[in-house]
N, C-alpha and C positions, 0 to 999 in steps of 0.2 A: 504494500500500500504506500503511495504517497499522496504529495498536499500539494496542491495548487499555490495559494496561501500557506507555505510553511511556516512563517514568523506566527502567524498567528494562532498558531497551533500550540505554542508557548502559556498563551492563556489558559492551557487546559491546569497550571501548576494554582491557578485559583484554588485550590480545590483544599489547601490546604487550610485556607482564612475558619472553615468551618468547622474543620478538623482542632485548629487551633482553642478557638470560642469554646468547643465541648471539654479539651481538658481542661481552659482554665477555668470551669463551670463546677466541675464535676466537684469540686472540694470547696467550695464555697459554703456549705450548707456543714451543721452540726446537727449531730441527731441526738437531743436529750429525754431520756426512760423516766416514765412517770408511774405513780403508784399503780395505777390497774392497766398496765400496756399487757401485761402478759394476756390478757385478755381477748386481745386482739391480735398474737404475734402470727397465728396460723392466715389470718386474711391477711396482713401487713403482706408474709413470705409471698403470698396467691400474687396480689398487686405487684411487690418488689420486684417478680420475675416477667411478670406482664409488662410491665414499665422499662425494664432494661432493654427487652427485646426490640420494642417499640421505640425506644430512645437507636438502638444501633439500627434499624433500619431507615431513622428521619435522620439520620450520621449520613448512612451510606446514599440517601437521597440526594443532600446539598452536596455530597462530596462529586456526585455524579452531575448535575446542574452544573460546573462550569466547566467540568469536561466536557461535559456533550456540546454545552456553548461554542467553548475552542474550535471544539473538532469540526462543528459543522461550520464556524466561521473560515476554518483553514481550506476546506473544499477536499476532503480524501478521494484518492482516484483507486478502485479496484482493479487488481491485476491478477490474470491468470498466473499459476503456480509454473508453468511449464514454458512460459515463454518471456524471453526478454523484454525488459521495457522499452515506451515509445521512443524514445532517442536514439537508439539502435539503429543501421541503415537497413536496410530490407532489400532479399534479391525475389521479385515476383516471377513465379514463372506459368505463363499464361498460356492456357490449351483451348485453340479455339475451334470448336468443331467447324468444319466449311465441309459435310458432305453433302451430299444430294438433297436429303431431307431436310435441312437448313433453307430452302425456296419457299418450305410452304408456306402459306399465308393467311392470316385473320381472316375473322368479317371486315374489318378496317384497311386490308389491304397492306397492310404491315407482315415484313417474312419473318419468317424465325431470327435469321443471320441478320437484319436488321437490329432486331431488339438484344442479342447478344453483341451485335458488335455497340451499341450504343451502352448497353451495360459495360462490355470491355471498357469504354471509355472512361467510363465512368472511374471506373477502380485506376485507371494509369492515370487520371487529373487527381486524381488523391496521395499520388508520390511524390515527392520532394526529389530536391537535384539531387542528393547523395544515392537514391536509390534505384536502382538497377531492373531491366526485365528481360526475359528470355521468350520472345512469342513463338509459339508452337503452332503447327497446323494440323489438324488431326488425319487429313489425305495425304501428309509428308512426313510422319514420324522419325522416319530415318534420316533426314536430312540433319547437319549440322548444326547444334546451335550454336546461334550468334548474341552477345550479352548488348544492349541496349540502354539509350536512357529514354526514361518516359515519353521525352518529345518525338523520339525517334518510332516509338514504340505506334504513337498516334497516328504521325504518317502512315507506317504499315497498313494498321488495321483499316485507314481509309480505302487504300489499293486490293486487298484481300475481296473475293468474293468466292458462293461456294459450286459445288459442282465434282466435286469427288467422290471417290466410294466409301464403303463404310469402316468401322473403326471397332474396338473395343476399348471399353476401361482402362483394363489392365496393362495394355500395349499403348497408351495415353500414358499416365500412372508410371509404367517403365520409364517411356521417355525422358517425363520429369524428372525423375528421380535422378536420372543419367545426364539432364545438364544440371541440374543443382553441382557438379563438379567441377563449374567452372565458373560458380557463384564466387563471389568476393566478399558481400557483404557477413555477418552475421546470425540474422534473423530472416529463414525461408517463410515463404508462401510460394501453395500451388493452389492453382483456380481453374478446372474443366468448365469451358462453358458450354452449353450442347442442352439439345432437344431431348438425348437419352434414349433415344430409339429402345425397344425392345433387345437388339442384336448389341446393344451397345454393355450390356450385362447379360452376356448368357448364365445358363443355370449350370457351366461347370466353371466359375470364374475364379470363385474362392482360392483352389490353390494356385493360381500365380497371385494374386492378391497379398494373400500369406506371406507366400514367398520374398514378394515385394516390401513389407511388413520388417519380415527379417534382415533384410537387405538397408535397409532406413534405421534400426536398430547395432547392426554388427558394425552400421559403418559413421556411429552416433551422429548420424546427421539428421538432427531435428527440424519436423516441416509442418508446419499447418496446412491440412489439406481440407479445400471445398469444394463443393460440389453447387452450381446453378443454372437451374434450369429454366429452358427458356419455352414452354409448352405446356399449357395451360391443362390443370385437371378437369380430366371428366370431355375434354374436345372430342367432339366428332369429326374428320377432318374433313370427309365427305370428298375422298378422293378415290380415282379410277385414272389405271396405268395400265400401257404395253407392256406387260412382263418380260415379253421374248418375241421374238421371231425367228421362226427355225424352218430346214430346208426338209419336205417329208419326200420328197425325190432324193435316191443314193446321191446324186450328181447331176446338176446342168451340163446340159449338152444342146448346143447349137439347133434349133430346129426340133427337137423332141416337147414334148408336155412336161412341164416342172410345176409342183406347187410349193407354194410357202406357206405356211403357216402362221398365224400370230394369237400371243395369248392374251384375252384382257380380264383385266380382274377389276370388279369394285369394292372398296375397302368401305363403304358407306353403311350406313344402317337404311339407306334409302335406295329402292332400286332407279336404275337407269335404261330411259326409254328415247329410243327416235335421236339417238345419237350418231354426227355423222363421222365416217370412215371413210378413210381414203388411202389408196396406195398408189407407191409412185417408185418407178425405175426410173433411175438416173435424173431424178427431177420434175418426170414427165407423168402426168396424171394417167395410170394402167385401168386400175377400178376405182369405183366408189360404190356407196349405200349408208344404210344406218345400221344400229345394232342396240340390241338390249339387252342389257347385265342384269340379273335380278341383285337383290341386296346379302353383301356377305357371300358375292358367288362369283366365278369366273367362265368365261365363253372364248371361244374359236375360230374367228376368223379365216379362211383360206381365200390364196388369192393362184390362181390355176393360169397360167403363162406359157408362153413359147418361145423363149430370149432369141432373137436370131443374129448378135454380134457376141463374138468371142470378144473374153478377158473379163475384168473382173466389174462387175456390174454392183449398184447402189439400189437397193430396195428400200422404202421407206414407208410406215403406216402410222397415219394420223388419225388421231382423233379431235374434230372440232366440239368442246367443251369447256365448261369454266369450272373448274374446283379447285380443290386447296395448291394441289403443285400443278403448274401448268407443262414443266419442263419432261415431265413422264406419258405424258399425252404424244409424245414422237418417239419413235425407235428406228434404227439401222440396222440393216443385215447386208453384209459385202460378198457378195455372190460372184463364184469363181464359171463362167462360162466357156467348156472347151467345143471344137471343131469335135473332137473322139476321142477315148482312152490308147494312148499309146501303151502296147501291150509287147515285152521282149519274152519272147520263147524261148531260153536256153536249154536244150538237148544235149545231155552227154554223150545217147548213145550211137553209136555208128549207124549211118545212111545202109536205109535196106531195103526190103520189102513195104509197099504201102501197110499201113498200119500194125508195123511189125515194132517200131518207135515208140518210146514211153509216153511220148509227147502227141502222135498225133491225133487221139481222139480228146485231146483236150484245145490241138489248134485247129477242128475241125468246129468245137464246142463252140470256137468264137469266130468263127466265119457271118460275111452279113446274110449270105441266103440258110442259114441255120437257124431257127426258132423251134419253141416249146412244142407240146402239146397244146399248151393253155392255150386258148384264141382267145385271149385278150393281150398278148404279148406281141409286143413290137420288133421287126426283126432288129438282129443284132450289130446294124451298120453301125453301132457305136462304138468299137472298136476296131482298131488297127494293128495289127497282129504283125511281126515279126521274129523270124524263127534266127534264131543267133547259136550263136557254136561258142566254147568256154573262151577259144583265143578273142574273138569279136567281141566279148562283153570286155574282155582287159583291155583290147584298143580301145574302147568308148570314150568319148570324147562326155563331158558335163552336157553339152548343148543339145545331144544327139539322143543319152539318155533319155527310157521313157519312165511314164507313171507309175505302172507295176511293173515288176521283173520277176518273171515265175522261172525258177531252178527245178529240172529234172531229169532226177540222175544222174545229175554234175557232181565233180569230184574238184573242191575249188581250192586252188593255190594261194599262196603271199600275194600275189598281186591282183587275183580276182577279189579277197578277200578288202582290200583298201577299195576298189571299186565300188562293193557289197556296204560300204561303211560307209562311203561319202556319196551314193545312193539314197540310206537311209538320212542321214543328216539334213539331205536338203527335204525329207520331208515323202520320198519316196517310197513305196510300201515292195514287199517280199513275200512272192508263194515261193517254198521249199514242198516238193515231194519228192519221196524216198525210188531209188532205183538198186543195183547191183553197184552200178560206180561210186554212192554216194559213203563217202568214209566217213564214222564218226571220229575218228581222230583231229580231223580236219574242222567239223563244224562246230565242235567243240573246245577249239581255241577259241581264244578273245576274236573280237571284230577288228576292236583296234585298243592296242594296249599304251599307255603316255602316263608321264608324273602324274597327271591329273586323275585320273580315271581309267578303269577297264571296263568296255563295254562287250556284253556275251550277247547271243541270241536266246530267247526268254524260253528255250527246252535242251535240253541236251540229250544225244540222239545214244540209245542206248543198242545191242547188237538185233542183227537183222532175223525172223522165226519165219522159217518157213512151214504152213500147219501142213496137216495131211488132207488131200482131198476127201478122203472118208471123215473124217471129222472135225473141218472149217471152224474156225472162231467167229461167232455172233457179237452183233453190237448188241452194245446192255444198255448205255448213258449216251444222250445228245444235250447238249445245251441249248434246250428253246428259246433264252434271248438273242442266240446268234440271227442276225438280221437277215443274212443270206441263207436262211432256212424258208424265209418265206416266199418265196422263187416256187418253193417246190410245191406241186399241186397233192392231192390225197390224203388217205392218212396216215401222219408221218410216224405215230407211233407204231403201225403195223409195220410199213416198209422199212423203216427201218430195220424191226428184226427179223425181216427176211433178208438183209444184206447178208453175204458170206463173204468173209476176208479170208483169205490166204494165207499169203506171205505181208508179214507188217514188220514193223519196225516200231520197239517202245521208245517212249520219251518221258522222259522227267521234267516238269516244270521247276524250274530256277527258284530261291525262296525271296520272292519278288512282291511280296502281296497284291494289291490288287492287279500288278501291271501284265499278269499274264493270266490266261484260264485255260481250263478243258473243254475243248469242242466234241469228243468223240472218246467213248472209255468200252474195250471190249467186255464182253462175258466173265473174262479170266484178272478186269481189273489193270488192265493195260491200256494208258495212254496213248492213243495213235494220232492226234489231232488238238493242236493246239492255236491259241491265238492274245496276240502281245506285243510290246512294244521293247525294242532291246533295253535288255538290265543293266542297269550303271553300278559296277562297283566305285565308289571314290577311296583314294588313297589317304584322305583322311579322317578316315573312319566312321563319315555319315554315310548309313548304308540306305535311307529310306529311296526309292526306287522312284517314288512320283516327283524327288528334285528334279528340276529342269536340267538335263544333261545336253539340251540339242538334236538330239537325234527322235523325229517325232514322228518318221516315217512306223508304221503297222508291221507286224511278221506273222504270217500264217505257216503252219507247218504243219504236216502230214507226213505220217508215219509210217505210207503207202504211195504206190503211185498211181497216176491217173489212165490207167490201163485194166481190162477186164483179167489180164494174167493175178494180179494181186486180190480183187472185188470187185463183184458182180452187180457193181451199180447201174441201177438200167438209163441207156443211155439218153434217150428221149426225154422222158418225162422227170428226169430224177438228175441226169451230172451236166446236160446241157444247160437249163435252168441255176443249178446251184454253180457252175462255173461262171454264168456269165453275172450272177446277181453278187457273189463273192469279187469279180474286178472292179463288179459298179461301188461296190461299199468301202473296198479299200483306194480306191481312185478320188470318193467323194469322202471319204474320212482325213484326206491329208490337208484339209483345208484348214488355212491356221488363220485366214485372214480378221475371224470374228474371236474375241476375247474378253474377258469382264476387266475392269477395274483393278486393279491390285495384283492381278495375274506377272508376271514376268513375261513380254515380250519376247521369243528366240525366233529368230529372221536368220535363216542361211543365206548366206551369200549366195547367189547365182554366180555361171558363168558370164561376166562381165565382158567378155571379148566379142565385139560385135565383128562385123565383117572390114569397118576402118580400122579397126585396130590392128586384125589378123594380117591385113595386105600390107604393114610397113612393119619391120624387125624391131626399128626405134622405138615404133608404140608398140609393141608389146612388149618393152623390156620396160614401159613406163607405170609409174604404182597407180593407183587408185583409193582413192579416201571414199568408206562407205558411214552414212550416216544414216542416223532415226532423228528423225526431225516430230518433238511434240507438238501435238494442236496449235499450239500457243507459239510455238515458232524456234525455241531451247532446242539444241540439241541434245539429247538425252546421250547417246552411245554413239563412238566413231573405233574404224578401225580401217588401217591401212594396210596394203596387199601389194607386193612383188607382180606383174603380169609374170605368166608363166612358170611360175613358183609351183612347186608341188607342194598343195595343202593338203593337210589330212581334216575330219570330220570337224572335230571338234574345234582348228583353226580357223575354220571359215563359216562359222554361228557367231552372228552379233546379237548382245541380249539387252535390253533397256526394261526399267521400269516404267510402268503403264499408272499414272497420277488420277488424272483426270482422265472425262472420257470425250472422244476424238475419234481423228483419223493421223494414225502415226504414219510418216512418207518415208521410207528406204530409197537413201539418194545417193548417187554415186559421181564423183568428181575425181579432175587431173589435179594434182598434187605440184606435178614440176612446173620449174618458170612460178615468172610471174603474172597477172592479169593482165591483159594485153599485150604480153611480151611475145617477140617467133622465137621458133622452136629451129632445129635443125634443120627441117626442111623450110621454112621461111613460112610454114603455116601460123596464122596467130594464135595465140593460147588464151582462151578467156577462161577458162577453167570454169563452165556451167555446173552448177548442180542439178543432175538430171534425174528426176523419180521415174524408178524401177519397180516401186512396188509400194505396195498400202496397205495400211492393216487399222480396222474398227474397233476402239475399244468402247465398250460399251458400260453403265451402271449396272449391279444387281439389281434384281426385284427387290430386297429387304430393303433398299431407300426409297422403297413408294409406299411402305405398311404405314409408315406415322402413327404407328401403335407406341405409348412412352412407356417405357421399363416401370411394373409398379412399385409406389414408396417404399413398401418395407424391403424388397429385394434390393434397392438403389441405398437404402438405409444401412442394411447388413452388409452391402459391399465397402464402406467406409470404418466398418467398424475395424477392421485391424489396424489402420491408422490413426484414431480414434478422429478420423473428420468429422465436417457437419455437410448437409445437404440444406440449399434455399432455395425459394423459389421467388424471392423478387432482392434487387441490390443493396434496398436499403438495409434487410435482415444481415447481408452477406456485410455491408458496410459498419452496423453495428455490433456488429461481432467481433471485425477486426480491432473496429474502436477499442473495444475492450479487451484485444489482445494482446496490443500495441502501447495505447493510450490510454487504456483503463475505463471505467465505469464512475462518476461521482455518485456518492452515496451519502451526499450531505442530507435529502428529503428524509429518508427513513433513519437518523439521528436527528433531523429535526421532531419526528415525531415521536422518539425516543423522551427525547427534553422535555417536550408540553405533557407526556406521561410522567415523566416526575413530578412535576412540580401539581399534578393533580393529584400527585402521592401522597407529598409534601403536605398540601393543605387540607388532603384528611385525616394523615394524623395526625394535625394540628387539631384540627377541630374535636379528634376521638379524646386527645391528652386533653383539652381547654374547652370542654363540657357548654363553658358560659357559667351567670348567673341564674339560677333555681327562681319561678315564679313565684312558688308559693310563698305565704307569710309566716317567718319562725312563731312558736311557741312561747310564752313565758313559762317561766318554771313555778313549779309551784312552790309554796313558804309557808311551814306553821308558826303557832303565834308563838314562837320562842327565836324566830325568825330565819332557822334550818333550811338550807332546800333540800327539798324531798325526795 
């Protein structure tokens, strides 16, 4: 506690003047015993102790009277037990949510991020020059912090606005905590300010929380933490969003039927009628109509198309409507449109007899005048088939590679092997089926092994069983969510186990968690068919397999080959279908162009060598600078590249963080000379930045719920730190007050005082009775003149 008024607080030694008065009172008085006192001595003792009591409590009254005077004349400030006094400098460090759900917006028209950044303000005009802040972004966590002074702090917050994805707590919370390291002052504050989304405290938080707890403690650095929100209880937000838009065609192709999909949801308690809908390629109005959401429900849009320009096309669905976020009412989907699936055929085995070849009832499967059984099937001019031999895949030039690369009965070398790697890197997908040539010694080494990483293929091919015709192995297990099951017409759980396998070949799936599965498990519990994406071992010892390694091409493998010698799959109705719907899924699965928020960005590099480059020696020995350029114009990731350099997989994946959501542009630029400068051959050098490629990152659906985390769950989340939670500035402001600067608590010592002295004056009046109404007595006198 201190005193505003400290001198004055000296007055409280009044206290003695009172103190003094009673002792020199107390011995004033003689007490002389008279004939019949014994009489009375048992009431006198009753009184004498009533009267002492009563005497030291109107002591202890007056002695309290000018204490309480002093104290309340002096102004005492209350201070918390735990935290430094206001004099102190203070480093604040300010976490300001700016994601998605920060747009929406009142009846008043007022957004969330408005009234948080105007409270931000509010708290940084309350710091003095000495005191320091560190602003945080909640879509930036990771970025560096920078320590500030309040003025500079204010600028910021004017330029900030929001539009990112979404966040948690605890990974807020971390942040803080981790630049308080590079605080100066002595007295922390940390301030979340944010809406509180639901997602923003999940239900498994507690232990990083905890953690974070301990972390504040082992390393005594003490911090007041609050919590204020900017979202009002009990709001309806009365909002309706595109959640997604997705491709329910394997893959666009030029001239065929493609639909797209879109999901809309309303988050309202009210449903939504005769709203209108619009979709737009590349800008240009395709459909429209309206649509009707019921309340607390979501609905399906499809929009059924027939793109007829290759490359990568711009789909976009609006809805005209007014609710709380306006910014979720549009969504993007970046739609990859080919001429046809380039398909490489490599055959190990020797030229022979027509379909004498492991391969050719599978390059037969994909011919265009080949179709189903099914008459609702399109023939199969969608792909482009070329039959390749082991040496022809190792000459393959980047440019020339196709989309899938189906291996059968190849037997693949060191330098097929780097081929097979930087194939898969750029995003390219791998059928494997098993033949006689096919060595597991061979596909069982790494793909490609470096400091960084070993990358495997997601089964490892165990030896080859040849059964007996008298008694075939049956399939037991298929996996019904494989896509390319649904190609097949009938019923698949009969046909199937009438398949009879032969000769197969087990596999063992990698211990890869989700990244790999079983497509096919015989009778006998043998893996013949699998599907995955290559396993990344890292060299420093994170083993989890869904880290971004770069390599994001698909791998199918079979444990058979695609010939009736091994199974007796029927060829019509049943391996024409499931081959040609298995190239459509892996050809339309490698599509990296659409990605959320938060995601990691990994963009292979293409073959950069157009046809001016290759025609002069000079330009191909010249480098290239590739970049990701964000939304917003930053370059996020660069990396430069030797023409002509032998790269391996992993050297030619550029990976950036995805912030905000946008269209990030992969652009590639001359590095040598300078702008406008010639070159050797007297050409000019302006060194353009030229976009090569584009990619959509887009918000999750959980920034359009504007459901807020409830109190007691946002409550229990602070308590390891022993925070507080508020919901408007001035609470948050008075609290600090009293953290910082204290609490005066002269009122309730005023009311203390005027209680005394009401003390005071009754037992004044209990000891000082007054004078008695009634009239004394005369005594009585006989006539001898006695009284009687």
């Amino acid at each position: 506690m201190t005193f505003i008024n400290a001198l004055l607080a000296w007055g409280a030694l009044a206290f003695t003047i009172p103190l003094a008065i009673h002792l020199f009172f107390r011995h004033r008085f003689r007490t002389i015993d008279w004939g019949s006192m014994w009489l009375l001595d048992s009431v006198i003792q009753q009184n004498r102790r009533r009267l002492r009591w009563t005497n030291w409590l109107l002591l202890l009254l007056r002695c309290l009277i000018p204490i309480l005077l002093a104290a309340a004349m002096a102004r005492p400030l209350l201070h918390a037990l735990r935290v430094a006094p206001g004099q102190l400098a203070q480093t604040l460090v300010l976490v300001l949510d700016d994601s998605q759900s920060m747009n929406a917006v009142d009846d008043d028209g007022v957004s969330r991020f408005q009234k948080a950044r105007n409270q931000a303000f509010e708290l940084v005009s309350d710091l003095t020059r000495n005191d320091e802040v560190i602003l945080l972004q909640s879509g930036d966590l990771t970025a560096p912090p920078s320590i500030i002074a309040p003025i500079a702090a204010a600028d910021q917050l004017r330029q900030l606005a929001p539009g990112t994805g979404p966040y948690t707590l605890g990974d807020a919370l971390d942040a803080a905590v981790s630049a308080l390291r590079f605080a100066s002052n002595p007295h922390h504050r940390i301030v979340v300010i944010s809406d509180f989304q639901d997602g923003v405290v999940p239900t498994d938080i507690a232990p990083q929380l905890e953690s974070i707890a301990r972390r504040i403690d082992d390393s005594a650095m003490a911090a007041n933490i609050s919590l204020l929100s900017v979202a009002d209880d009990g709001e309806d937000p009365g909002n309706v969003s595109i959640d997604s838009i997705r491709l329910e065609s394997p893959i666009a192709i030029a001239g065929h039927r493609t639909t797209a999909a879109a999901t809309i949801r309303n988050a309202s308690d009210l449903p939504v009628s005769g709203a209108a809908l619009r979709w737009r390629i590349d800008g240009k109005v395709a459909a429209s109509g309206s649509i009707n959401v019921p309340a607390r429900a979501e609905t399906t849009v499809r929009l059924n198309f027939s793109p007829d320009q290759v490359g990568r096309r711009l789909v976009t669905a609006t809805i005209d409507l007014k609710d709380a976020l306006a910014n979720d009412n549009r969504r993007e989907f970046a739609l990859d449109v080919t001429r046809s699936i380039r398909v490489a055929l490599v055959d190990g085995s020797p030229s022979g007899e027509a379909l004498t070849r492991m391969s050719d009832f599978l390059f037969l499967a994909l011919q265009p005048n080949i179709v189903s059984d099914d008459a609702s099937s399109a023939p199969s001019n969608r792909f482009e088939v070329s039959r390749w031999t082991p040496g022809q895949l190792v000459r393959s030039s980047p440019a020339s590679r196709p989309d899938v690369i189906i291996l059968v009965n190849v037997a693949i070398d060191e330098p097929a092997r780097q081929v097979i790697a930087q194939h898969l890197a750029v995003g390219g997908s791998l059928v494997i089926f098993d033949g006689p040539r096919t060595a597991p010694d061979q596909y069982n080494r790494p793909l490609t092994e470096n400091q960084d990483n070993i990358v495997h293929l997601p089964a490892a091919l165990g030896p080859r069983i040849e059964s007996t015709t008298d008694a075939p192995r049956q399939i037991a297990e298929t996996d019904q969510t494989f896509s390319a099951w649904s190609g097949i017409t009938g019923d698949q759980d009969r046909v199937w186990k009438d398949i009879e396998v032969a000769n197969y070949r087990s596999l063992t799936l990698r211990p890869a968690g989700p990244a790999a599965r079983t497509l096919i498990r015989l009778d006998d519990d043998t893996v013949i068919a699998t599907i995955g994406k290559p396993i990344l071992d890292r060299s420093d010892g994170d083993k989890d397999a869904s880290s971004p390694s770069g390599f994001n091409g698909r791998i199918v493998q079979f444990g058979l080959a695609p010939h009736p010698s091994d199974w007796n799959l029927p060829l019509r109705p049943w391996f024409v279908p499931l081959m040609q719907q298995l190239v459509l899924e892996l050809a339309g699965q490698n599509n990296t162009a659409n990605l959320l928020t938060g995601q990691p960005l990994v963009v292979p590099l293409p073959n950069w060598l157009d046809g001016a480059d290759a025609s002069s020696e000079s330009n191909n020995a010249r480098p290239r600078t590739f970049r990701i350029v964000a939304p917003h114009g930053d370059t996020v990731a660069e990396k430069t590249i030797d023409a002509g350099r032998s790269t391996s997989g992993s050297e030619i994946v550029l990976r950036a963080s995805t912030r905000t959501a946008g269209r990030y542009e992969l652009t590639v630029s001359n590095v040598t000379g300078e702008a406008g400068t010639d070159d050797a051959n007297g050409a000019t050098n302006t060194s353009p930045d030229r976009v090569i490629q584009w990619h959509l990152a887009q918000l999750p659906l959980e920034e359009s719920n504007l459901r807020s985390v409830s109190p007691e769950r946002l409550e229990s989340a602070v308590q390891p730190f022993d925070g507080r939670v508020f919901s408007s500035i001035q609470a948050l402001q008075d609290d600090e007050r009293l953290q910082t600067e204290g609490r005066e608590v002269w009122r309730p010592i005023c009311i203390a005082l005027l209680l005394c002295l009401v003390l005071e004056i009754a037992l004044l009046a209990r000891l000082n009775p007054g004078t008695s109404t009634a009239r004394p007595v005369a005594p009585k006198t006989n006539v001898e003149g006695m009284v009687s």
